[in-house]
C-alpha positions as CSV (number, residue, x, y, z in Angstrom):
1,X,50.6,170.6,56.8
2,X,49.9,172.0,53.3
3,X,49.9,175.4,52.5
4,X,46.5,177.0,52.7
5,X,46.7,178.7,49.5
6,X,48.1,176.5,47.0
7,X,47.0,173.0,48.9
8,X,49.9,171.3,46.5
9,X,53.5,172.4,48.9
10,X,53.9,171.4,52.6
11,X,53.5,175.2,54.4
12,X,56.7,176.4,56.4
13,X,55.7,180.2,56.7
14,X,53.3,180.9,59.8
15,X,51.6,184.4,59.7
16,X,49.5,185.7,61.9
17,X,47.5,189.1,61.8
18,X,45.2,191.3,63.6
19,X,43.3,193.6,61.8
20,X,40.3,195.6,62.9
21,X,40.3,193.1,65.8
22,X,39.7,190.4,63.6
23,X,43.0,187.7,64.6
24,X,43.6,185.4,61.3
25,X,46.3,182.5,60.5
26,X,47.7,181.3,57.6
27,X,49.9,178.4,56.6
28,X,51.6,178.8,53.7
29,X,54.4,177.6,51.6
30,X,57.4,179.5,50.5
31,X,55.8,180.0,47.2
32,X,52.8,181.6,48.0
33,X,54.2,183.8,50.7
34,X,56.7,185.0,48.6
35,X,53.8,185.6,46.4
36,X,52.0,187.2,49.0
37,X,55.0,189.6,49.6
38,X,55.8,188.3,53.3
39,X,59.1,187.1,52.2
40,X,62.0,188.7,53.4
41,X,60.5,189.9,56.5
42,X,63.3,189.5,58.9
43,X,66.4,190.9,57.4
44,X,68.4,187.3,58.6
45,X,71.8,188.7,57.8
46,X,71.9,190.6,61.4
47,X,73.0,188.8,64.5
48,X,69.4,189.5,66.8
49,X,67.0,189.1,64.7
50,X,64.3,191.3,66.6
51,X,67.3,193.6,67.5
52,X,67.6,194.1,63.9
53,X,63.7,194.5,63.0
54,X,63.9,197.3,65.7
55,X,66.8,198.5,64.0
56,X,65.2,198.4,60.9
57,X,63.1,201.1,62.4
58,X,65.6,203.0,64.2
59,X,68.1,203.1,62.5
60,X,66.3,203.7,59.0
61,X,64.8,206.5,59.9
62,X,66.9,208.4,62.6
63,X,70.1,210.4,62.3
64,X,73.3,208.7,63.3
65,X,74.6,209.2,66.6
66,X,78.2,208.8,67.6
67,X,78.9,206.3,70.5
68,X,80.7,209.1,72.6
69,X,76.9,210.1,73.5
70,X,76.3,208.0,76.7
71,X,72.9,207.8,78.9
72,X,74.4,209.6,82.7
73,X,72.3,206.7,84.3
74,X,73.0,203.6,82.7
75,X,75.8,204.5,80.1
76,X,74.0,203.0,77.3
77,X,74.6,204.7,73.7
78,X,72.2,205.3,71.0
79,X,74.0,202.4,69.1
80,X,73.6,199.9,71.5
81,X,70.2,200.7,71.6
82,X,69.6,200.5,68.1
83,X,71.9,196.9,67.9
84,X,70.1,195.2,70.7
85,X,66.8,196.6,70.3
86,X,66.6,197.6,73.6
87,X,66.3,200.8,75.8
88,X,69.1,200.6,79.3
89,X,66.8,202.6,81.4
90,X,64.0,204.8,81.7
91,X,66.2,207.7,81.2
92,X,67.7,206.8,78.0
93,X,63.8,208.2,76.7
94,X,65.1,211.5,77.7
95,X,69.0,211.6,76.5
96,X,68.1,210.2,73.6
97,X,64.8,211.8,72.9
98,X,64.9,213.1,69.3
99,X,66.5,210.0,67.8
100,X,63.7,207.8,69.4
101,X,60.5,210.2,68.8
102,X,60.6,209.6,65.2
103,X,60.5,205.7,65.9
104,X,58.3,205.4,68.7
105,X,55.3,207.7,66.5
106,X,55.9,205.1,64.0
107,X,55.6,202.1,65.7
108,X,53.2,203.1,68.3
109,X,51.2,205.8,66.2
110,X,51.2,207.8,69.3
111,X,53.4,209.6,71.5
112,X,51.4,210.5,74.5
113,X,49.1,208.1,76.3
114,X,45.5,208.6,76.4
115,X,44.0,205.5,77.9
116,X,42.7,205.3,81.8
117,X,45.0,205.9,84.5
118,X,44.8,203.1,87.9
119,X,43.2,205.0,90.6
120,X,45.5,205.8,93.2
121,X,48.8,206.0,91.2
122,X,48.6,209.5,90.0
123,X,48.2,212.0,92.3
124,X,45.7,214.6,90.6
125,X,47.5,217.7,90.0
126,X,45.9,220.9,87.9
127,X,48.1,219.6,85.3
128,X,46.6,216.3,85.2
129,X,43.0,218.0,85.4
130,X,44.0,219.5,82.2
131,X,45.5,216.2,80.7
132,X,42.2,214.2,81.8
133,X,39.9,217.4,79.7
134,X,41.9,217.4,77.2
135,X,41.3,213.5,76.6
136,X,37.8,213.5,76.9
137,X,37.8,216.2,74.4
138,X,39.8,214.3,72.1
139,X,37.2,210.8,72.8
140,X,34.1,213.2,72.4
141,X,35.7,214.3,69.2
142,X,36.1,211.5,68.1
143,X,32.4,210.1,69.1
144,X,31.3,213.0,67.0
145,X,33.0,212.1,63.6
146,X,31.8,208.3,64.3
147,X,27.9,209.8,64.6
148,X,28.3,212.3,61.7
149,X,29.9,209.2,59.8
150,X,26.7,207.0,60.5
151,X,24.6,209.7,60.0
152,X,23.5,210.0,63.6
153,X,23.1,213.9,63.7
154,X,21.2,214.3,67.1
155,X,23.6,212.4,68.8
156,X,26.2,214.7,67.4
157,X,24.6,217.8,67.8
158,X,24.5,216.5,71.7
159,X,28.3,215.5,71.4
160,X,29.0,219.4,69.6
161,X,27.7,220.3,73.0
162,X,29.5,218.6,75.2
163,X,32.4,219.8,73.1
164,X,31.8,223.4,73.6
165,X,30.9,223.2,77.4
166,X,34.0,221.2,78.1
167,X,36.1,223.6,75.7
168,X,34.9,226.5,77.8
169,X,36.0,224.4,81.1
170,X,39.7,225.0,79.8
């Protein structure tokens, strides 16, 4: 196949992207994604390659942790997770807490979940009364900005509302 930019050299760089929801492809040859900047994506000096893109993030960004520091579940270290790319268990989140935070904001933009929760999993406690306000005063906020951004000021003054009422629920 020909690269999709220059249509002259035979393409051996697939990219894909998603932005906005909008999923593209390109073809291109090592040329033009070099011009492009999407050489050099995959540092291909490490063993794992994905081990080392999520070392690439971890272990940029995060203080080094000496291997005597061992998960009490699974006995996994902060190094092995940052070398394999993978977490041993689901308490290595807490033992190794503020050398993953920094990672998992940047990968994930987020650190706490605020989607729906499957009915009948979560058993709802006061706290998660409070959890399930405090989203849906963080999604009317958000409504808000979008109708003040588009100029839609009854439906915001309805959303301020809302706001307040639920504010004053807390």
């Amino acid at each position: 196949m020909k690269c999709q930019k220059c249509q002259k050299r035979e393409a051996n760089t697939h990219i894909k992207k998603i932005v906005n929801g909008e999923y593209t492809e390109l073809m291109l040859c090592s040329e033009c994604a070099h011009a492009m900047g999407y050489d050099n994506v995959f540092d291909l000096e490490m063993p794992d390659m994905f081990g080392g893109l999520l070392q690439s993030f971890l272990g940029s960004a995060l203080p080094a942790r000496s291997g005597a520091s061992r998960c009490p579940v699974c006995g996994s270290t902060y190094g092995d997770i940052t070398n394999t790319g993978k977490v041993g268990c689901s308490h290595c989140y807490e033992a190794f807490y503020d050398e993953l935070l920094p990672s998992i904001k940047r990968i994930h933009g987020n650190t706490k979940h605020s989607g729906k929760v499957p009915q009948g999993i979560v058993e709802y406690t006061e706290q998660n009364t409070e959890n399930n306000l405090a989203n849906e005063i963080e999604s009317l906020k958000t409504e808000l900005k979008k109708a003040i951004d588009e100029q839609n000021f009854e439906l915001a003054a309805e959303l301020r509302d809302k706001i307040k009422a639920k504010e004053a629920e807390k």
